[in-house]
Backbone as a ProteinNet text record, in pm:
[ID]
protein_1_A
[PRIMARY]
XXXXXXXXXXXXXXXXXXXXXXXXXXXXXXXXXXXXXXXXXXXXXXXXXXXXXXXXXXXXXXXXXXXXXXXXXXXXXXXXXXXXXXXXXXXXXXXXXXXXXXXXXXXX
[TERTIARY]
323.5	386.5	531.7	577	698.8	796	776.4	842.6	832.5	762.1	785.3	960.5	1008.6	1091.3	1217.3	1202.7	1334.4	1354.8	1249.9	1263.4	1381.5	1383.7	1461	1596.2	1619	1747.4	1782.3	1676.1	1557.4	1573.2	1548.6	1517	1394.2	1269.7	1132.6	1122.3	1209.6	1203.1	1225.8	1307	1347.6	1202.1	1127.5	1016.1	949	920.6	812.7	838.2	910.2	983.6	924.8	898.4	863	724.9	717.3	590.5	449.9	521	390.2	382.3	453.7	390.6	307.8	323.7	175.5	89.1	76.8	-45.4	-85.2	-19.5	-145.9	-190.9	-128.4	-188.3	-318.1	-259.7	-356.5	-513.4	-488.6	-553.6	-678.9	-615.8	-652.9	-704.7	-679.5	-751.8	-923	-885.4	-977.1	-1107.3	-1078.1	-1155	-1169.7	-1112.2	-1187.8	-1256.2	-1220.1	-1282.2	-1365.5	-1347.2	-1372	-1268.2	-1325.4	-1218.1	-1143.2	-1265.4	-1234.6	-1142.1	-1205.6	-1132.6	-996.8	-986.5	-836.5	-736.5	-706.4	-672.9	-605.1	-503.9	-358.6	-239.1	-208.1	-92.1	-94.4	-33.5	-11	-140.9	-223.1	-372.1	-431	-482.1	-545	-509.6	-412.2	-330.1	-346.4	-343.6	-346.4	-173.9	-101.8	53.9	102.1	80.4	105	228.8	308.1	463.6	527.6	476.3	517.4	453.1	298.6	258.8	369.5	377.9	518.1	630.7	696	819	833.8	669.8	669.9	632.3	565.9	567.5	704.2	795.2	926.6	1018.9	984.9	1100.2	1020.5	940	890.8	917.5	878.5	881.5	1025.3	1091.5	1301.3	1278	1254.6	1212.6	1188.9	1083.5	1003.3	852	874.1	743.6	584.6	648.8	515.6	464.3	554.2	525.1	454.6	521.3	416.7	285.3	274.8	129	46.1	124.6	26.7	-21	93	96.3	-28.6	-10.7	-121.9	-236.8	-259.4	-356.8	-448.2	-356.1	-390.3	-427.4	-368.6	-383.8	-488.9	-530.4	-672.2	-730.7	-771.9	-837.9	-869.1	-783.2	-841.3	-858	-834.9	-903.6	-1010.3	-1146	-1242.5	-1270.4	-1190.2	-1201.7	-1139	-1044.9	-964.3	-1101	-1151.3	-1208.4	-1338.2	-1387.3	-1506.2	-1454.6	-1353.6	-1259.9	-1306.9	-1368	-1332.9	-1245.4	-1126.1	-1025.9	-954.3	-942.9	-887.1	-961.8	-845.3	-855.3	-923	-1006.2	-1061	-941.2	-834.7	-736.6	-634.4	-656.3	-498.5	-533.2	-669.2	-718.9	-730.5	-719.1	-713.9	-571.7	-518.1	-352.2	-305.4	-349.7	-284.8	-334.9	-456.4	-509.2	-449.5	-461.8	-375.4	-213.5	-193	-13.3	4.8	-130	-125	-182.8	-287.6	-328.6	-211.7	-117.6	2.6	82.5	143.7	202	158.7	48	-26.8	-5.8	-47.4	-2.3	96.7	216.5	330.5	422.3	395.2	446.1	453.7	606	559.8	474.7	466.5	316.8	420.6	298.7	366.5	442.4
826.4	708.7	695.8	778.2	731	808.3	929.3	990.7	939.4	874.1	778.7	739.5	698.9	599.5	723	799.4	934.3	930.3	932.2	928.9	790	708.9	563.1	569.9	688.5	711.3	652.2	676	560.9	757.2	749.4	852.8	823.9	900.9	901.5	831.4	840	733.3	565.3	544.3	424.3	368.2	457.9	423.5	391.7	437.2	436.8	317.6	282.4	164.3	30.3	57.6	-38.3	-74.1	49.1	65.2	10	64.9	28.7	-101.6	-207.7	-385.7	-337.1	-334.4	-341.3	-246.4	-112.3	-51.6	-151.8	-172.9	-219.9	-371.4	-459.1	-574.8	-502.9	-454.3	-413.4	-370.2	-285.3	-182.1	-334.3	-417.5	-561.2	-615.5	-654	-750.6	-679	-520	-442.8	-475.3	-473.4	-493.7	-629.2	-726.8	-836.3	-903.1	-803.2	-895.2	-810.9	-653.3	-552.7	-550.1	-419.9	-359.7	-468	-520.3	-589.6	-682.5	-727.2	-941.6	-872.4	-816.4	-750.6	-692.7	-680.4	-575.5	-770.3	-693.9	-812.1	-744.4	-791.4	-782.2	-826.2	-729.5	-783.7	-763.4	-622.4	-635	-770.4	-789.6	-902.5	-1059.2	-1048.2	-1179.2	-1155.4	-1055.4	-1001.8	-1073.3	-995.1	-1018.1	-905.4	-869.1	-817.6	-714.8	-819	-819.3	-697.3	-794.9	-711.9	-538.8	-545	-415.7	-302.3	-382.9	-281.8	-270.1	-362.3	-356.9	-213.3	-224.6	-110.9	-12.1	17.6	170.9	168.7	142.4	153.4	196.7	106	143.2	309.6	315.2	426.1	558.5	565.7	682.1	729.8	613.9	624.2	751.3	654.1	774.4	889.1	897.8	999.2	1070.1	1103.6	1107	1165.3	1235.2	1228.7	1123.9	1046.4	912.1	814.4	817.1	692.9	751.3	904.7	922	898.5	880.8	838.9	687.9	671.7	506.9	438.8	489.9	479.8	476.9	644.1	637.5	600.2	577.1	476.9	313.4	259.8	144.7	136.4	240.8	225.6	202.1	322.9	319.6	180.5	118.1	-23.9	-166.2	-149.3	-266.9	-276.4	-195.8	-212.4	-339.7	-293.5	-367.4	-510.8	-504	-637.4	-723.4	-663.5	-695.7	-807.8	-735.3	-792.1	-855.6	-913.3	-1039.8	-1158.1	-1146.3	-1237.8	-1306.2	-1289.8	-1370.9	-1335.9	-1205.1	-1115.6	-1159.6	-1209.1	-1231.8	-1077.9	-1124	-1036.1	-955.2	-1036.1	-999.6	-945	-999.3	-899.8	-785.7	-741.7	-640.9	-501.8	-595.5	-494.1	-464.7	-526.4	-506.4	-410.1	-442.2	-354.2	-223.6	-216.9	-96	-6.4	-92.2	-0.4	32.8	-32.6	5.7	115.6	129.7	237.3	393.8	338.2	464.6	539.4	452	484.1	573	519.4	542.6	689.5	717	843.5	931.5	904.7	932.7	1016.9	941.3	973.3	1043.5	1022.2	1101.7	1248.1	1326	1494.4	1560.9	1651.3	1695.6	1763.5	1751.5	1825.3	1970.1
-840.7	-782	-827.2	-954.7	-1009.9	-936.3	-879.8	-758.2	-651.5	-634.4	-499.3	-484.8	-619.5	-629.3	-584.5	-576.4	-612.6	-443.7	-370.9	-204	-203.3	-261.9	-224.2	-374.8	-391.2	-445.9	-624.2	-667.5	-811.7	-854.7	-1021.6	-1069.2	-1133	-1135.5	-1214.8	-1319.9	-1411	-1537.9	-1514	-1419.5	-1347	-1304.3	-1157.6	-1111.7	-1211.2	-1301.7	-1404.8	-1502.4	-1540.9	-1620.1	-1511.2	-1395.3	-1280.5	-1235.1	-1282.8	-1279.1	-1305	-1449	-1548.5	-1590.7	-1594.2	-1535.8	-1480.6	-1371.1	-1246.8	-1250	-1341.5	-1342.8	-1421.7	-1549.8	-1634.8	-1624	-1562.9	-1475.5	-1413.9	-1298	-1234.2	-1282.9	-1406.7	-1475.2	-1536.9	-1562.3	-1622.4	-1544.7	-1459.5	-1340.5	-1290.3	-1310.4	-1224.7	-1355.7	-1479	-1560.4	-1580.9	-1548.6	-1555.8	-1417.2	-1367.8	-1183.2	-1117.8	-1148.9	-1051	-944.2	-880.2	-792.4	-668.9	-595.1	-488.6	-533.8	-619.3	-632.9	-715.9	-751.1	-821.9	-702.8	-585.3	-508.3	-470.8	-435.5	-405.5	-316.2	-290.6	-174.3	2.6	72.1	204.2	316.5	217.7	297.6	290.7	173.8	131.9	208.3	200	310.1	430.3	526.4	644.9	665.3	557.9	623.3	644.4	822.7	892.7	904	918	910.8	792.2	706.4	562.7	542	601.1	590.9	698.4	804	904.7	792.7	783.5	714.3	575.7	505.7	389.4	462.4	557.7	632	681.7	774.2	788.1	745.3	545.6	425.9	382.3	380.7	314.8	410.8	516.9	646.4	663.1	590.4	615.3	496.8	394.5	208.8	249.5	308.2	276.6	362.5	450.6	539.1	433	330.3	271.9	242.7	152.8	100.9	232.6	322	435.3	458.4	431.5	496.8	348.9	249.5	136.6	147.4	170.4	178.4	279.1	436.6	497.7	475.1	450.4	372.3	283.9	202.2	40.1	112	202.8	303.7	372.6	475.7	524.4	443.1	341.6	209.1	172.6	133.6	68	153.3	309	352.9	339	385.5	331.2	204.1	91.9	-32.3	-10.4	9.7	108.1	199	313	388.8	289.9	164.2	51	-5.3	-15.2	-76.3	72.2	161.3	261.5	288	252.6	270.5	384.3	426.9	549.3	674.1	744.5	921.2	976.5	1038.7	1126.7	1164.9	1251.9	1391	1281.6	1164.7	1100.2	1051.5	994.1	996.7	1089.6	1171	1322.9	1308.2	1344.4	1339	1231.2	1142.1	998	1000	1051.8	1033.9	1194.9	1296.9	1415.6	1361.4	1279.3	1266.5	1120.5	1021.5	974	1038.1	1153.3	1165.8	1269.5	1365.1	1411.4	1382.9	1198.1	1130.2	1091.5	1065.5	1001.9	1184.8	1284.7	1374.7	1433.5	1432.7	1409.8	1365.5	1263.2	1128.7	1164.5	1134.6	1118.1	1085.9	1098.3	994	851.5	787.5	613.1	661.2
[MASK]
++++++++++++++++++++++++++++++++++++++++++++++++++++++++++++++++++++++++++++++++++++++++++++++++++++++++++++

């Protein structure tokens, strides 16, 4: 993930300095909640908007990086979805605008 940051003009040590807040939050939450109820961001909200906007910034980066990103995105609505908090209709949406995205995309 800390090369992620090198696609958006960031050197590895930078990413990583950024990082690691939010692994180990993360790393924390997952152990005190489990996987589902720990999983946060724009899936979880069904904010739509915002999930376009980070495939956009990322696909500019780096076309590997969006098909991770996607990827890694389908991947966890599911988990999103067992939070019940996720709109049916934004679910749909998020997941048609990653599988697009994966779509799209050059190949490797």
């Amino acid at each position: 993930a800390a090369d992620m940051w090198q696609a958006f003009g960031q050197d590895r040590q930078t990413g990583l300095r950024a990082l690691l807040p939010l692994i180990r939050a993360t790393v924390g939450a997952v152990e005190r909640r489990g996987v589902p109820a720990a999983l946060t961001g724009p899936y979880v909200r069904g904010d739509v908007a915002t999930v376009r906007r980070h495939l956009e910034a990322v696909r500019r980066g780096s076309p590997d990086v969006a098909r991770a990103y996607a990827a890694l995105a389908l991947a966890a609505l599911p988990l999103a979805r067992e939070q019940g908090r996720l709109p049916r209709q934004a679910e749909d949406e998020i997941a048609h605008a990653l599988r697009a995205a994966l779509r799209d995309l050059p190949p490797p």
